[in-house]
Every structure is written in structure tokens, then in C-alpha cells.
C-alpha positions in Angstrom: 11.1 -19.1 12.1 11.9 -17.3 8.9 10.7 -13.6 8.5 9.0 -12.1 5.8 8.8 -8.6 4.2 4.9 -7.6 3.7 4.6 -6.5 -0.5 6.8 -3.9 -0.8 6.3 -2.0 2.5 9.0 -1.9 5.0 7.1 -4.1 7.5 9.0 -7.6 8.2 6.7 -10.1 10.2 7.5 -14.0 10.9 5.8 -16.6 8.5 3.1 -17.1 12.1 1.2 -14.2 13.0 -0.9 -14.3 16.1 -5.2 -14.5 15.3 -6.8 -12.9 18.2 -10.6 -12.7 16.9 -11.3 -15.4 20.0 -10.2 -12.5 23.0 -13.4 -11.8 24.6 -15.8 -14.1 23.5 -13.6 -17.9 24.2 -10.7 -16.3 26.0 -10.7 -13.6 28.5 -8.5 -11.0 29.6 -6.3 -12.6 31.7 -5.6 -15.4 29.3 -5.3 -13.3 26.4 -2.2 -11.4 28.8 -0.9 -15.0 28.7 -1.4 -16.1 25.0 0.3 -12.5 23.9 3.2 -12.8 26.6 4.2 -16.3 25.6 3.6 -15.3 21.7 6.3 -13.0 22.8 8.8 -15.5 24.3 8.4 -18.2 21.6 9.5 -15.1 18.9 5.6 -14.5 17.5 5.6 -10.8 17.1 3.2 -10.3 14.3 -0.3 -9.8 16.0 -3.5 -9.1 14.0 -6.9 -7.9 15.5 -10.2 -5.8 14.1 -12.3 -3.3 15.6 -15.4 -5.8 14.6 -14.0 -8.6 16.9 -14.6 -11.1 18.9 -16.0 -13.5 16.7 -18.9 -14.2 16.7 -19.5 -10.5 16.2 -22.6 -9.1 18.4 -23.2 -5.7 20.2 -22.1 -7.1 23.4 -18.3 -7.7 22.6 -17.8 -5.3 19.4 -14.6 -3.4 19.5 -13.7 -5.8 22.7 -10.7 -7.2 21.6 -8.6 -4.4 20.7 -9.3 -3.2 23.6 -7.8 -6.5 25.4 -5.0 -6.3 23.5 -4.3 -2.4 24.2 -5.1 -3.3 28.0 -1.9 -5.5 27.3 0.1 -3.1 25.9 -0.5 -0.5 28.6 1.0 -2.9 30.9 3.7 -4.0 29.3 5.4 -0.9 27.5 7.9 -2.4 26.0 6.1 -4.7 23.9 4.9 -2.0 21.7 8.0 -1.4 20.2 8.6 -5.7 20.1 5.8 -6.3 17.8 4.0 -5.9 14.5 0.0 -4.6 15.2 -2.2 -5.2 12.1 -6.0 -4.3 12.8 -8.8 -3.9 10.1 -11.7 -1.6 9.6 -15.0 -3.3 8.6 -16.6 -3.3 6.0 -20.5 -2.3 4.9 -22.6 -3.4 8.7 -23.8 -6.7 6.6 -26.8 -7.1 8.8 -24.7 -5.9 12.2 -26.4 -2.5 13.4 -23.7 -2.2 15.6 -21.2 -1.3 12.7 -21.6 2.0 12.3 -25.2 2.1 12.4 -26.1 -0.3 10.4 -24.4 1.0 7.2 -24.3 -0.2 3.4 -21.0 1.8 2.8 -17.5 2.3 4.2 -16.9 6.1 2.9 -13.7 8.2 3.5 -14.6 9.3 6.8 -15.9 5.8 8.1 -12.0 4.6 7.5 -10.7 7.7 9.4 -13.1 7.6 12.5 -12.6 3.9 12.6 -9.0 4.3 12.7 -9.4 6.7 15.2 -11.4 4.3 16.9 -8.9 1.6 16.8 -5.9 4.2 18.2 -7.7 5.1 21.3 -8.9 0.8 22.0 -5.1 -0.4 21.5 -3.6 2.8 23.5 -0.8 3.2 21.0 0.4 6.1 18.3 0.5 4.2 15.1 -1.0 0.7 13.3 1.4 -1.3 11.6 -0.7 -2.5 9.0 -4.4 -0.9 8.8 -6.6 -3.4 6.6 -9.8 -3.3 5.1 -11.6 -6.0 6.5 -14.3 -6.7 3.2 -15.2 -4.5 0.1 -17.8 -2.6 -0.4 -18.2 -3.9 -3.7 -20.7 -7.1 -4.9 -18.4 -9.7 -4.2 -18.5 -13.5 -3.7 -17.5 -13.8 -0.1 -17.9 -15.5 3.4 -18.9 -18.5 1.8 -20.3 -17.0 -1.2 -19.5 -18.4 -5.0 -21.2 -16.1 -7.9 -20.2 -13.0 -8.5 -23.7 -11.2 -9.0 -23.6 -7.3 -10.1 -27.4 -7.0 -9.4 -27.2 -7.9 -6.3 -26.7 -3.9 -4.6 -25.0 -1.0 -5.1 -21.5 -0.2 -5.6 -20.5 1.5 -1.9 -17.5 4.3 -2.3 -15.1 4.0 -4.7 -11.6 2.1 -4.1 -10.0 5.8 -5.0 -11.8 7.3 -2.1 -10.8 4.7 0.6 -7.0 4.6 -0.7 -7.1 8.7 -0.5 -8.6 8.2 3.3 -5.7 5.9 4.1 -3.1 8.2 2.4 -4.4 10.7 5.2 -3.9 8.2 8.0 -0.4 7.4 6.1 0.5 11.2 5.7 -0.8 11.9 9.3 2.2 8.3 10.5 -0.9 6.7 12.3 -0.8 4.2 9.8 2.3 2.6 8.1 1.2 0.3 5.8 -2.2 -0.7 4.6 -3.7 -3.7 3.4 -6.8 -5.8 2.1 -9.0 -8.6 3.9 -11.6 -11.0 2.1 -10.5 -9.5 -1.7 -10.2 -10.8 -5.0 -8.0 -10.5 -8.1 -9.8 -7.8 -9.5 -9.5 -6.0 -6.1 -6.4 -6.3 -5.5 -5.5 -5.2 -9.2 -7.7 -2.4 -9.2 -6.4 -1.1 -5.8 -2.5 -0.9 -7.0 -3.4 0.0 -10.4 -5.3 3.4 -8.7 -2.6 3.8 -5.8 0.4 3.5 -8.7 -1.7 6.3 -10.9 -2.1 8.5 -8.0 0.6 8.0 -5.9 -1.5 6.5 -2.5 -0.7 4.0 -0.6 -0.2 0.8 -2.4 -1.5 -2.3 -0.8 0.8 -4.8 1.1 -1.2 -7.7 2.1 -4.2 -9.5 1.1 -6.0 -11.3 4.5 -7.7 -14.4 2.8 -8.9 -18.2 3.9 -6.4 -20.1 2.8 -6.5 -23.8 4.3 -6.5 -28.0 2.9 -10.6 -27.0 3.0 -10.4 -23.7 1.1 -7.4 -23.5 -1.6 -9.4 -20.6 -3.5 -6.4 -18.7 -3.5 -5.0 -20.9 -6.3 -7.7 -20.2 -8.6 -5.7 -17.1 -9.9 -5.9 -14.9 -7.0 -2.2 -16.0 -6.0 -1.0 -15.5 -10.0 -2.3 -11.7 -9.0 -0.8 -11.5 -6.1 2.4 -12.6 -6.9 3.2 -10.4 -10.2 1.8 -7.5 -8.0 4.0 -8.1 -5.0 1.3 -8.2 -2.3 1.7 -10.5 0.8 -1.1 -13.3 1.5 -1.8 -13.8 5.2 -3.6 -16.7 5.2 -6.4 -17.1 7.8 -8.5 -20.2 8.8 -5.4 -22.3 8.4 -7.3 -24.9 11.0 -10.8 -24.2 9.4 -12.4 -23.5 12.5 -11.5 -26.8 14.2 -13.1 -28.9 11.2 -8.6 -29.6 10.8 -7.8 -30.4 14.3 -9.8 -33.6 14.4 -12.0 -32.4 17.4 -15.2 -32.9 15.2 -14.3 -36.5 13.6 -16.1 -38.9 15.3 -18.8 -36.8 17.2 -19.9 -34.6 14.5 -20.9 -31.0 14.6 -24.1 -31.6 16.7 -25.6 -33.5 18.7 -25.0 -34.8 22.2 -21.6 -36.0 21.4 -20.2 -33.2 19.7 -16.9 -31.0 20.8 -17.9 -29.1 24.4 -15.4 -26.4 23.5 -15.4 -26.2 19.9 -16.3 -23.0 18.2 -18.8 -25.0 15.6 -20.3 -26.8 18.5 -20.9 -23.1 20.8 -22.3 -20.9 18.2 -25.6 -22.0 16.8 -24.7 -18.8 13.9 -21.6 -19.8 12.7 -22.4 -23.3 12.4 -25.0 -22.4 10.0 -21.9 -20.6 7.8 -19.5 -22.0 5.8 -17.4 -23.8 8.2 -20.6 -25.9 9.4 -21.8 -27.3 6.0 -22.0 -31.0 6.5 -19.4 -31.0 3.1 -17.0 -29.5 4.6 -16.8 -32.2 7.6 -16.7 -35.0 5.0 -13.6 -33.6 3.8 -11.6 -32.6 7.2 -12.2 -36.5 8.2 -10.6 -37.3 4.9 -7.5 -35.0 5.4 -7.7 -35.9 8.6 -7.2 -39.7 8.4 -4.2 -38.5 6.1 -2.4 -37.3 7.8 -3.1 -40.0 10.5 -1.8 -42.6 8.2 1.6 -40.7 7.7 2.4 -40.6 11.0 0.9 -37.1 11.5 -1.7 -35.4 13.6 -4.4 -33.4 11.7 -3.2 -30.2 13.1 0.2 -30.6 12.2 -0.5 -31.5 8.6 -2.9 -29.0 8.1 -0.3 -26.0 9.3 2.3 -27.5 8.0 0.7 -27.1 4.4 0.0 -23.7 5.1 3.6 -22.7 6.4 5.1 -24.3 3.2 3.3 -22.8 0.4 4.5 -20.4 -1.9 1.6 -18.7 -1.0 1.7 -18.0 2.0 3.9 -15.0 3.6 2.6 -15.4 7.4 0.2 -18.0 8.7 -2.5 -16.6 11.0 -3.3 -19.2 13.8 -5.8 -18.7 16.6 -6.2 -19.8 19.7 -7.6 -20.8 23.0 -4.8 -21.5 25.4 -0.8 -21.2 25.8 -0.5 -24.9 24.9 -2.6 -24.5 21.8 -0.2 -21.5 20.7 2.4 -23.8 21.7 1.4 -26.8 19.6 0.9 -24.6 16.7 4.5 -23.0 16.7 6.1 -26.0 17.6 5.2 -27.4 14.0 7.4 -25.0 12.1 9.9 -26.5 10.4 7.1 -29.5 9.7 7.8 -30.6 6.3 5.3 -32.9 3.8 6.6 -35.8 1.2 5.9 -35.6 -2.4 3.7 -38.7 -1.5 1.1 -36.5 1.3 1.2 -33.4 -1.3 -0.1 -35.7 -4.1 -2.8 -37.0 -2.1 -3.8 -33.8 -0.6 -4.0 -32.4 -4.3 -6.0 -35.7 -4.7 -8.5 -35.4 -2.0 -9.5 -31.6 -3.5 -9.5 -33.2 -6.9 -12.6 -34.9 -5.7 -14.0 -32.5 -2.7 -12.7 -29.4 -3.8 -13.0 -25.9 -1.9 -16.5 -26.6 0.6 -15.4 -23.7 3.0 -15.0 -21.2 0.3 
């Protein structure tokens, strides 16, 4: 597996970093130990968390996953020092109380309590890559399209969050610092302010990036490449919709997948990833890949782990064969004939998990 430098940081990861947003909600404790042990042997080192997770995200299980994974590491000291650990502050509460209270805004002091926060969970000294999870600006996101200025408030200003991570920087509980769920505007606006002031200047940009969401290629990427900031694309499988699991029974319904994520959680199904448009569109890339010889899986990472795009795929997981599956597609290349009619498929269905 090839490695990758994040922006212009010092941070090198491998082009597959380890998703953990399912620990404590699909996968517990001891199989998380499992998943992160045999991450480890098959030479995945770049793990990335939140303090918001699991997903779903409810009161029960906030903040429930870091501390899984620094459960791990207090076991097993010498993985500290084997491994990348990215983690990600939320963002305004957007309608969870249990984020700080139920807040509009992510101020200065939100960022370094969360931190903190996140420190104390994962029982280690420093963050590798310290991410902001969504802005506090109006933006088109989690399924949103239009960019609407009326909508709220601006929260605090880019200027003041970059100075809060400086502190972090400054105080070497953070190394490098990143963005989540951003667009090109963000991402400009956050080097063009660190470059003027001399703060931390951004590494990564955490986006969706999969065959059902190529949003990323509507100019974001131009940004991000002229700017020297990593992608780390997330959502490679699109919740299952990828895998084939929801092909024949649906997303609903009597029939549908036991154990998919769609299927469990009556919430996110009524997202994005559950609009009927979006499972039109996985049985077409689907079958594609079916009729070169591929499973959907395998087609769908493999289009993430070749993209120019793309510095590190994030995959996530259930079990050790799953991770297992997902690494053993590296190396997976796709004819000129599959690209076109990929590119062909969105020609007609476009982004429906945006």
C-alpha cells in the first residue's frame, strides 16, 4: 500500500485509513480490539475517530468511541507510537443537545475544551490530525444542495478557530489540523487567513467522496489541489447502498438487510443515504461492476483508491473479514472501458447522496 504525505504537514498515512464511527453502536469493545489489532497487522495505521461518534449520534453513545479506541491503546502501548490518530471536534449541536449543550456555535474555547475532551477519552499526549468536523458557517451539507445566506447566523469566525488550534499546535497536543464536510470557499478562506497570520494551515479536507457522491469534482478538488490539502474521502461504500447488501431486498420492508446500517436506523434512513434515488443508482453501479467480472465492493473502492483525488480512503467496518475484504482490493485496477461507463452512469444519475 503506497503512503501519502497529508498537505504540507509532516504527517505520512497509507492511501486506507481506518473509519471507526461504527465502535459502540454496531461493534463493541471487544471487536473493536480486534478490528484495530488486525488494522495493525495488515499495515493500516491511519485511524480516524470524533468525539461526536458512534453514528448514529445520540446521548447514550456520544464521546463512546474514542474512548474504545483509548481503552485500546491503554492496553497495547506500543501501538501509540505505530499509528496515525486523527479525531474531529463537532461542529454547531445541529439539533443534538448533547453537543455542548445544544449550541449554534463552535467558539475558541469549544475547540480547546473539546480537544481536551478528546486527550483524556483516547489516553494519549498528542492528536495527529485534530479536524473540524462541520462549519459553523451556512453551508450546503449532509445532503444539503443550496447555499442559502438567510438561513442563520454566521457562528465564530474561521480566524478565531485557526488561532484556537494554533494554541493546541503551540501547546504539541495537536500536530496537524484539518477540515471535515467543507467547501472550496472554506478551504480557501482557511489557508488564505492561516498564510496571513502565520496559524496552522490546513492539511486535509474529510469529504464524501464515492461512485454515488463525486461532488468533489465540481471544483472543490481544483481547490484542493493548487492549495495542497489532502482529501480523505469518506463514505467510499455509501453506507452499504455499494456493497450490493440492499439490491434485491430494498431498504425496507420484510426482506431488507438484517445487519445493514440503512435497514437498523429508522434516522439515517430518512437522510441522504436512504433516498429511494440513490438505491436506483447503487443497483446500476452495482450490476457493473457484476458484468466485468467484479463485485460491487471491489469496484466501488477500487475507484476511490485510484483517483487523483483521493490521498487516503476511509473504510468502515463491522468485522475482521470486512477490514480484510476491503484491504485486500488494493492494487484493484479499472479498464478505460468500466471508467467510461461509470462516468456514464453519473452522466444520467448524477450525485443522489450529496
Amino acid at each position: 500500500m503506497k503512503r501519502v504525505r497529508l498537505g504540507q504537514s509532516d504527517l505520512e498515512v497509507g492511501a486506507i485509513c481506518l473509519g471507526t464511527m461504527t465502535f459502540g453502536e454496531q461493534v463493541d469493545q471487544a471487536d473493536a480490539f480486534a478490528i484495530l489489532d488486525r488494522a495493525l497487522e495488515l499495515g493500516v495505521d491511519f485511524i480516524d475517530t470524533a468525539e461526536v461518534y458512534s453514528v448514529p449520534t445520540r446521548a447514550e453513545t456520544f464521546n463512546i468511541t474514542e474512548t474504545i479506541i483509548g481503552n485500546w491503546l491503554a492496553a497495547r502501548p506500543q501501538a501509540r507510537e505505530k499509528i496515525i490518530l486523527a479525531t474531529k471536534v463537532a461542529g454547531p449541536s445541529r439539533g443534538m443537545p448533547w453537543v455542548r449543550g445544544g449550541s449554534p456555535d463552535l467558539t475558541a474555547a469549544d475547540i480547546v475544551a473539546a480537544c481536551e475532551g478528546s486527550l483524556r477519552r483516547l489516553q494519549t499526549d498528542v492528536i495527529d490530525l485534530y479536524q473540524l468536523h462541520w462549519p459553523t458557517r451556512t453551508v450546503p451539507m449532509f445532503g444539503g444542495i443550496y447555499y442559502r445566506p438567510s438561513d442563520k447566523p454566521e457562528g465564530t469566525s474561521m480566524h478565531a478557530q485557526l488561532q484556537a488550534l494554533a494554541s493546541l499546535v503551540s501547546a504539541g497536543k495537536v500536530r496537524a489540523v484539518g477540515l471535515s464536510n467543507e467547501t472550496p470557499y472554506g478551504v480557501h478562506e482557511f489557508i488564505r487567513l492561516a498564510e496571513q497570520h502565520g496559524l496552522p494551515r490546513m492539511a486535509t479536507v474529510q469529504n464524501g467522496f464515492s461512485l454515488l457522491n463525486r461532488s468533489v469534482e465540481n471544483g472543490l478538488d481544483e481547490t484542493m489541489q493548487r492549495l495542497e490539502v489532502s482529501l480523505l474521502a469518506y463514505s467510499p461504500l455509501a453506507f452499504g447502498l455499494l456493497t450490493g447488501k440492499y439490491d434485491d431486498s430494498g431498504l425496507v420492508g420484510p426482506n431488507a438487510a438484517a445487519a445493514g446500517r440503512l435497514t437498523r436506523y429508522e434516522s439515517t434512513r430518512k437522510q441522504r443515504w436512504g433516498r429511494a434515488e440513490a438505491l436506483v443508482a447503487a443497483r446500476r453501479y452495482n450490476a457493473l461492476a457484476r458484468d466485468n467480472g467484479l463485485t460491487p465492493t471491489q469496484m466501488a473502492l477500487a475507484f476511490c483508491y485510484t483517483k487523483w483525488q483521493v490521498a487516503s480512503t476511509i473504510i468502515g467496518v463491522t468485522t475482521v473479514a470486512q477490514l480484510e475484504e476491503d484491504v485486500a482490493f488494493w492494487g484493484t485496477t479499472l479498464s478505460e472501458d468500466v471508467l467510461r461507463d461509470i462516468d456514464q452512469i453519473r452522466w444520467e444519475m448524477r450525485d443522489p447522496v450529496i
